[in-house]
N, C-alpha and C positions, 0 to 999 in steps of 0.2 A: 616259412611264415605261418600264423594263425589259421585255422581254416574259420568255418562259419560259426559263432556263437548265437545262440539263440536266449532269449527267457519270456518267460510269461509270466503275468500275475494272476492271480486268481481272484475271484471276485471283490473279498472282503480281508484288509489285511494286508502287510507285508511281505508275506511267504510268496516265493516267484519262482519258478523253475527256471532250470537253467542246462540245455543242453547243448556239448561242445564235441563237436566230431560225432563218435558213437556211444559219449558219456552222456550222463545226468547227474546232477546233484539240486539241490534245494538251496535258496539262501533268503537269510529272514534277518528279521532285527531281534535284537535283545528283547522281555518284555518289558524292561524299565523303559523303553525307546516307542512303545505300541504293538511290537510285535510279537510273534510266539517261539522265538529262538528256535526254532525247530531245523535250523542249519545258518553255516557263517554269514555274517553281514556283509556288504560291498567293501570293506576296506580292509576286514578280514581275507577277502578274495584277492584283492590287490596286492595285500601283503603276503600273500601264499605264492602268487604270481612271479612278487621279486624273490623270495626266499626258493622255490626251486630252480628259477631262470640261474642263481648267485650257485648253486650246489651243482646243477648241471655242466654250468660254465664250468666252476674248476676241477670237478669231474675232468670232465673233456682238457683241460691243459694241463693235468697233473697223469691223464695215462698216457698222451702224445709226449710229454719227458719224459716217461717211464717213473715217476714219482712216488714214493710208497704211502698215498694218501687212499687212508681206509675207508673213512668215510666224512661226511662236513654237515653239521648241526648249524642251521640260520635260524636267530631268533627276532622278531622286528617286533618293534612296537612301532603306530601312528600319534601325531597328538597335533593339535595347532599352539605355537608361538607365538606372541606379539613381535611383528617387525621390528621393532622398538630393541628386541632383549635379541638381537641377533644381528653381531658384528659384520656378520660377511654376506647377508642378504642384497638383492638389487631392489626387494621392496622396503619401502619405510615406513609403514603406515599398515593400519588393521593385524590381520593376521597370516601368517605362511605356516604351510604344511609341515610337519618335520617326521621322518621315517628314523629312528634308529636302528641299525644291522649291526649283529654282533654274529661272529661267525666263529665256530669251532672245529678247528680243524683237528682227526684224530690219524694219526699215526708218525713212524720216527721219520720227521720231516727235519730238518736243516735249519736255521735261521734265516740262510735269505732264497730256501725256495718256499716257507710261511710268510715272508715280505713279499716276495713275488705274486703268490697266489693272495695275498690281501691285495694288490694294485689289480691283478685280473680280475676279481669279483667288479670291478664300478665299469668292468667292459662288457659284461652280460648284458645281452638284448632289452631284456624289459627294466632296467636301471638306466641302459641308453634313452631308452622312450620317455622314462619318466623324466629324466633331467634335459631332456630336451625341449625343441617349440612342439607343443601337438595340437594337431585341428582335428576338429572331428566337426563332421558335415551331417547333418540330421537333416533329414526328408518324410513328411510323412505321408505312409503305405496307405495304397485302397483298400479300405475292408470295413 
């Protein structure tokens, strides 16, 4: 599991730290958005999130087969949809998230262990979490 994520803002601005374990990075908005792009946005992060949880997964079940997969390229894009323009939605109204994942797998792989490892990618952890129920409990800290 995750350990502690942290960020902070700074005074004025979007620009927040963000450190995870014994890393750091920055994440800001675009400036067309108010900010000074000075590192990815929160859905750029998100999307970085599923894209290596999606390469790690089949990593991991492509050398437990012994598989000859050299390496896997995940490209996502985010956008919102109107409920409306989307068949298979449970909502009907306003708008729903939509991730598209395109994944590249490189080496002399098979037909159906590239079919295999496309059904493995939607069982990686943080694609679990997103298509899941999730609660998140907000409290706020003394300071």
């Amino acid at each position: 599991m995750a350990g502690d994520v942290r960020t902070e803002t700074l005074e004025r601005g979007f620009a927040t730290y963000v450190t995870a374990g014994g890393h750091a990075l920055r994440a800001d908005e675009p400036v067309a958005a108010g900010g000074t792009d000075s590192g990815p946005g929160p859905y750029d992060l998100l999307l970085a999130a599923l894209g290596a949880c999606t390469g790690m997964t089949l990593r991991l079940y492509a050398d437990r087969k012994g598989w000859p997969l050299e390496r896997v390229e995940v490209k996502l894009h985010h956008d919102r949809i109107h409920a409306a323009d989307c068949a298979d939605c449970e909502t009907r109204v306003g708008l729903v998230d939509r991730i598209e994942r395109e994944i590249t797998l490189h080496g002399p792989l098979g037909d159906e262990q590239r079919a295999r490892l496309l059904e493995i990618a939607d069982k990686c952890p943080v694609h679990r979490t997103l298509t899941s129920e999730i609660r998140i409990e907000t409290r706020l800290a003394a300071g």
